[in-house]
N, C-alpha and C positions, 0 to 999 in steps of 0.2 A: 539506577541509583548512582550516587556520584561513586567515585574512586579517586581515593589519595594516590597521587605517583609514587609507586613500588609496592602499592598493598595487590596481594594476590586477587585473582578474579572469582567472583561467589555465584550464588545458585540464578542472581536474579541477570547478572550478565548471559547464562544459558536460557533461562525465558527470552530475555530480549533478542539472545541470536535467535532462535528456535519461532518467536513473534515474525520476527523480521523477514525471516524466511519464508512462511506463511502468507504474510503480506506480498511479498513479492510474488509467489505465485500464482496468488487470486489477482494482482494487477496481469498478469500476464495473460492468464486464462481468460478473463475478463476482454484484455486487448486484442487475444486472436480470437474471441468471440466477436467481439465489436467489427471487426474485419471482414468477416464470414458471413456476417449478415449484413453487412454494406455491400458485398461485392454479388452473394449469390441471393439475396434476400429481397421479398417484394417490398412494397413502398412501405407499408407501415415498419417491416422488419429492419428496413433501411434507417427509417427515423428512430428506432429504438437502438440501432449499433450508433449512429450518434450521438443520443443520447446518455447512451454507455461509454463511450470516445470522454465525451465531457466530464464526466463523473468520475472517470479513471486519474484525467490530470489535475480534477480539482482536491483528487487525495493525495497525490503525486506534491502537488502543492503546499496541502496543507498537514502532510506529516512529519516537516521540519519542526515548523512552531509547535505542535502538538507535542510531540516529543519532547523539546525544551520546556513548554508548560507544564508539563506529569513531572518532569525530574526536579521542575521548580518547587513543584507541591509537595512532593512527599521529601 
């Protein structure tokens, strides 16, 4: 939610940190997953840490816009 400059921080700024956080650790989890089975993984396991590779930066990408869209809506 937006914030006027000097108004104190509210309940929805501790969701968004606490989201955010979250987020960042299932990219992460996700990215030494992705790695783990590229490097020790057979060939289908290979094509699915790829897979997972792609998927991780097309959220990476698209959670700017996303984020600006939600806070535009509500």
């Amino acid at each position: 939610m937006y914030i006027a400059p000097g108004d104190p921080y509210g309940i929805s700024d501790v969701i968004e940190l606490f989201l955010g956080l979250l987020f960042i650790t299932l990219i992460a989890v996700a990215g030494l997953t992705s790695l783990f089975l590229l490097v020790r993984g057979r060939v289908g396991e290979r094509k699915a840490g790829v897979v997972l590779i792609a998927f991780c930066v097309a959220l990476l990408v698209a959670i700017v816009p996303a984020r600006e869209l939600a806070s535009s809506v509500w």
